[in-house]
N, C-alpha and C positions, 0 to 999 in steps of 0.2 A: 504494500500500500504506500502513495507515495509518501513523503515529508510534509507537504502541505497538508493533507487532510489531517493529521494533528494541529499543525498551526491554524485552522479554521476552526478546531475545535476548542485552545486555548483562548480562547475572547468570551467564548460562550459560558465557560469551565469557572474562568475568573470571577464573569460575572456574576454568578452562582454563588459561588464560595464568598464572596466580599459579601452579599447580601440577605447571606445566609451568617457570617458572626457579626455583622452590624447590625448593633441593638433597634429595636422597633419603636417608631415615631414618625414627626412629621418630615424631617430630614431626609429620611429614608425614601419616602416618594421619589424627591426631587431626586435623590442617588440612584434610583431604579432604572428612573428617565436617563440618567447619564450615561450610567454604564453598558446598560442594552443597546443603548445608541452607540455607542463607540464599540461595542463590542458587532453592530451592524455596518459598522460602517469597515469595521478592520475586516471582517469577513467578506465583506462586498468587494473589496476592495483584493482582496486574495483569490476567490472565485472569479471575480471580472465580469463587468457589466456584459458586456457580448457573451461568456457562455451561460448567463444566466435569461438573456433571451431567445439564445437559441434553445436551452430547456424547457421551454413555455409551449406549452401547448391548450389551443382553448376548448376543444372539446372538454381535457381531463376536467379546465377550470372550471367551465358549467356545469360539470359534474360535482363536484366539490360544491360550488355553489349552490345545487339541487340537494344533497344531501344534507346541507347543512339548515338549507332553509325546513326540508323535511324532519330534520331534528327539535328545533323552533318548533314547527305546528304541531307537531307531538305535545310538548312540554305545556303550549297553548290550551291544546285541548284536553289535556288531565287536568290542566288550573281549572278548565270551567266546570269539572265536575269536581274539584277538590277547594280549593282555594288559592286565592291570589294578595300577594303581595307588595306596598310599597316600597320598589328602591332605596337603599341606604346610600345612595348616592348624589351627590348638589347636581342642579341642571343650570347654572350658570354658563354662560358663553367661557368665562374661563376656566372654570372647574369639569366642562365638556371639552376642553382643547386638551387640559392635561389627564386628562382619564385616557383620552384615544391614545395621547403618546404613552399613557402608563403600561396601557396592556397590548399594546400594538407594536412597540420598539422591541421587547421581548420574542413575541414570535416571530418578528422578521430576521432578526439576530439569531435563533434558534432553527429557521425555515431555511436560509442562507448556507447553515453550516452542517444540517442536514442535509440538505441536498449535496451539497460537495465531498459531505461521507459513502452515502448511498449510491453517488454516481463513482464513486472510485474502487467500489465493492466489485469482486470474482462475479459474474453473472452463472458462473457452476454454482455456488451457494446463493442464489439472492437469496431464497428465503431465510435460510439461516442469518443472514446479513438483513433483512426487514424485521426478523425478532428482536436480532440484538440491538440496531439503531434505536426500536421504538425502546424498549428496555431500558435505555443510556436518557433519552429523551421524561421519558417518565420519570425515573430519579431526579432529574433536572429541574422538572414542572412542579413536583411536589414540595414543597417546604424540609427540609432535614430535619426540624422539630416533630412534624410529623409521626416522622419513623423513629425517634429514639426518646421520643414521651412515654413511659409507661403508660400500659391499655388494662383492663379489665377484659374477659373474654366477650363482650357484648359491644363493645369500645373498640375491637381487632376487626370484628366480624364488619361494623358499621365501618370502619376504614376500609378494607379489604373490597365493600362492596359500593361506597358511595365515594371516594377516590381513589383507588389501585384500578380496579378494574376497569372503570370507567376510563379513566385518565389513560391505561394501556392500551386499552381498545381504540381510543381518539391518536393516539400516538401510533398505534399500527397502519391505519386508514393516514393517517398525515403520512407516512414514510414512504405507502407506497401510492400515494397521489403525487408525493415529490419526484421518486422514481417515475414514472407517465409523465408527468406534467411540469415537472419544474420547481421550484418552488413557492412561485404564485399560484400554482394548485392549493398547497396547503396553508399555504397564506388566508387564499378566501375562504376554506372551510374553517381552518381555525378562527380566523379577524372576525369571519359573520357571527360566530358564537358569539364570542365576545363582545362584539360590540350591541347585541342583544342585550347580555348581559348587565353589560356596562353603560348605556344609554336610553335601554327602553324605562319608562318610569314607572309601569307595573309589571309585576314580575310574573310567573305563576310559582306556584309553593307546595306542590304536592312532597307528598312524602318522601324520604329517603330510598325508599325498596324502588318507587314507583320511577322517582328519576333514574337510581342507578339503573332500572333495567331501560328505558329510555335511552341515555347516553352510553348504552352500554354494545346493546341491538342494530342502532342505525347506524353505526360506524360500519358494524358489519353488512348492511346492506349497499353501505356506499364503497365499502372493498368489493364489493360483488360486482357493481355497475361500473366503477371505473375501469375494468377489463372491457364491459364493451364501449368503452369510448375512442379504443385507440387501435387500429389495425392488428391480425393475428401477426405480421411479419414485425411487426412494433414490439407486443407480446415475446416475441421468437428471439429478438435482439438482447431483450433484457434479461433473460431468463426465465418471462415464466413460465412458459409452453416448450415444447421440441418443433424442429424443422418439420414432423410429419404432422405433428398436429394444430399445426399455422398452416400448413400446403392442405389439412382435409377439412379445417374449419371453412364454414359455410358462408360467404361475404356478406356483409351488408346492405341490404335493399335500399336502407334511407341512412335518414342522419347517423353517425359515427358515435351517436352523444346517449344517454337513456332520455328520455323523454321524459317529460313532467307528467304525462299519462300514469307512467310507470311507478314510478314513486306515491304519486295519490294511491295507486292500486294497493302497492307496498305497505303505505300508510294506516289505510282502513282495514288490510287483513290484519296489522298490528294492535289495532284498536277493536277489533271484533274478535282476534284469537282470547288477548288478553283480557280485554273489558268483560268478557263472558263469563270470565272466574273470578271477577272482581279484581283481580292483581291492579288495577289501572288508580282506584279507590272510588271506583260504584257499580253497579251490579245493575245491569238490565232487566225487567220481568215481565213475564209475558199477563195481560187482565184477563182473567178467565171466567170472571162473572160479571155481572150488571148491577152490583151493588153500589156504585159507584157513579152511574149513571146521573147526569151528562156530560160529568166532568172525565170521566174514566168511561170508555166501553169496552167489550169484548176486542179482543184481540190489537189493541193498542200496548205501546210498552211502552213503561215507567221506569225515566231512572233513576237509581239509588242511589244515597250518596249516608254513608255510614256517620252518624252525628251525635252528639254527647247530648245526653238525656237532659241537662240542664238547656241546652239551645232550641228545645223543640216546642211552639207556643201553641197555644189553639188556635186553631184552626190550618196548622200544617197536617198533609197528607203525609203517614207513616208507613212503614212495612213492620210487622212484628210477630212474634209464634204465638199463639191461640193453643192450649194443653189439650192435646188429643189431634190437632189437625195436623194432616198429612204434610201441607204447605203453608206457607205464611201467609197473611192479607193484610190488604192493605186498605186503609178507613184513615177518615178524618179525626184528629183532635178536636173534641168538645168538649171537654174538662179536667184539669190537672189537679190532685188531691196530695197533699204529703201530711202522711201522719206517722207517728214514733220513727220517725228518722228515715220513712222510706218513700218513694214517690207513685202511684199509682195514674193511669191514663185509663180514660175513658175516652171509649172512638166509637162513632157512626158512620155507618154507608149513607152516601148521599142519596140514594135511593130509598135508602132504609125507612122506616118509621121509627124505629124503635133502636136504643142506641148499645152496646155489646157491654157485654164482661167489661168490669176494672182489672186491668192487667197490672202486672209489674212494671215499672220503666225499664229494668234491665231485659225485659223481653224486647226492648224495642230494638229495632234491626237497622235501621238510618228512616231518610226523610224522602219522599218524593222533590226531585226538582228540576225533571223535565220530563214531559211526554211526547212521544213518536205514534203518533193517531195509526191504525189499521198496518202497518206492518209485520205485526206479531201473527195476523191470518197467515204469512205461510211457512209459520212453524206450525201451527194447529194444523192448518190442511195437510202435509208433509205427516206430523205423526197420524192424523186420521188415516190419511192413506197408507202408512205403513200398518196398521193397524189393521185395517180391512184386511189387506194384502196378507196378512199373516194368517188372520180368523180364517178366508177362501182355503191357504192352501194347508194350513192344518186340517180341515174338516172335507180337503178333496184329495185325498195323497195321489191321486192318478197322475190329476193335472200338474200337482207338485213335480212330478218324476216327468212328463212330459216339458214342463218348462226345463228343469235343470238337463233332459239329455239334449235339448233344442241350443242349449248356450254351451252344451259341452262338443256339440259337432261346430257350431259356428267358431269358437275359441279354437278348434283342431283345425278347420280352414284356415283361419285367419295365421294361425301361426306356422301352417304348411305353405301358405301363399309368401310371405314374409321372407321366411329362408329359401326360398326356391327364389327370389327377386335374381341374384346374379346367373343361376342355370336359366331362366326366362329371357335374360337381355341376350346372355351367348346363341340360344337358339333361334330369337331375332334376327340376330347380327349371320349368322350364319345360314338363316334363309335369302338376307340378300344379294 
């Protein structure tokens, strides 16, 4: 590896180390701002303006771009089911100039002298060489305090999973958008995070688990995407594919780049996988009665959002267990009672006449605080018809055995017609 790629690394290393034993205050901004700057400007300055634009490439960068905006709407859309946050940060025209230089001289100063490692790397090991840079990168990101604070085991767990792995995962996706792109690839996906972070003036605030697995997932889909942003023989150069399987990959019809299509798609199966199980911090449900009527009907879904029994007033729509029922329901607050120290809820169906059981408040499940009118019909119609479907052929075994041997001759075609594909093209060819 040459001598310079250490020297590229020494500006970055320094500056780390200096502001990592230099005590914490207001001093320390201004020295943040300085040292990352000079540490960007030595490294620029080593790299050389001309091979750092000949690194650039903009597909990768709209990629990077897309992903990271994808990451955003993510984080967006768990606030609006969890909660959102004021900035702790000033919006002054000055205290907005010196924010952007705070957390933006660092990653260009870090972008710079990763890119000049990662391009100097064996293209036989990249991947071994995109572990380790990110590895190197992540120790760097992290504070040193951090790592040599004693933790409690609950204290490991929440590091481990709300900056290690997230931070790893961002620093894997940056190395190898640097690798494709240059280092203004990982410029824009890192800079747009942050300047999210660092300028927008409400934040969102979901929980620890919910972010980390957020910041954790779409890095990995945006390592997935920026493979198709950039040619297989591009691929083939760098290491990540072989010569046979850049010469048998299949070309590109359209744009080089993933599409914003794609990522929506990405997006929503992330939030329909996870939000299903609640992991997101609310829980979808399908109305199965008309109790509720006209504000709830049959086959609309309501969604959850799990809430502390002190927040919930009369007249909020609840979810909570009823002793004996199979499933939860969900009724309106029409009167809150606490006596010898415990809190009891009375709830009615808006339909109802007559208003239900005083339950416990610990039985309460969260709150309704949003509905999706009539698309929970085609989860009902889907289990009713599975449902049918089974009652038919439990109670016909004939037709049973008639459908399965009808899908076991089609599947014996289909996979007979498949592998005969290249004895079929030779006997073409050798008819003509």
């Amino acid at each position: 590896m040459p001598r310079k790629v250490f020297l590229a690394l020494i500006p970055v290393i320094l500056a780390y180390a200096i502001l990592t034993v230099y005590p914490a205050g207001l001093i320390t901004y201004y020295l943040s701002i300085l040292c990352w700057s000079l540490a960007a400007l030595i490294t620029l300055k080593i790299c050389g303006t001309e091979k750092v634009r000949l690194w650039s490439r903009k597909q990768v960068i709209t990629t990077a771009l897309l992903t990271a905006a994808l990451q955003i709407s993510a984080l967006i859309i768990t606030g609006l089911f969890t909660s959102f946050g004021k900035s702790p940060y000033a919006f002054t025209p000055t205290a907005i100039a010196l924010n952007i230089a705070y957390f933006l001289s660092p990653i260009i100063a870090k972008e710079l002298s990763r890119a000049y490692l990662i391009k100097s790397c064996p293209r036989k090991r990249i991947f071994v060489a995109i572990a380790l840079t990110a590895l190197l990168y992540t120790f760097i990101t992290i504070p040193l305090t951090r790592f040599t604070t004693p933790k409690t085991l609950t204290e490991t767990v929440k590091f481990l999973g709300s900056d290690l792995l997230p931070t790893l995962a961002q620093n894997i996706l940056a190395t190898y958008l640097t690798l494709l792109g240059g280092p203004a690839a990982s410029i824009a996906y890192l800079g747009a995070i942050e300047a999210f972070e660092w300028l927008c003036p409400i934040l969102p605030n979901p929980d620890w688990t919910i972010k980390a697995l957020i910041t954790t997932l779409i890095p990995a889909i945006g390592f997935a995407s920026a493979s198709q942003s950039v040619s297989p023989f591009t691929l083939m150069r760098y290491g990540i594919i072989t010569r046979s399987e850049a010469t048998h990959k299949p070309p590109r019809k359209t744009k080089r780049f993933l599409p914003i299509s794609w990522m929506t798609i990405a997006l929503i199966a992330i939030i329909l996988l996870w939000g299903s199980t609640g992991l997101l911090g609310f829980k979808p449900t399908i109305i199965a009665s008309g109790s509720m009527r006209p504000t709830l009907d049959v086959g609309d879904i309501a969604i959850v959002v799990p809430t502390p029994v002190e927040k919930i007033k009369v007249g909020d729509i609840i979810q909570y267990w009823r002793v004996g029922e199979p499933a939860p329901t969900i009724h309106r607050v029409i009167e809150i009672n606490r006596a010898g120290g415990a809190t009891y809820i009375v709830t009615k169906g808006d339909a109802n006449t007559a208003p239900d059981e005083p339950i416990m408040a610990t039985r309460a499940l969260g709150k309704v605080v949003f509905t999706i009118p009539k698309i929970g019909w085609i989860s009902i119609y889907l289990k009713e018809a599975v449902a049918t479907a089974w009652s038919f052929l439990a109670s016909n075994t004939q037709a049973a055995y008639a459908i399965l041997g009808t899908l076991l001759i089609a599947s014996t075609y289909v996979i007979h017609k498949y592998r005969n594909q290249p004895l079929n093209k030779l006997k073409r060819r050798l008819k003509r």
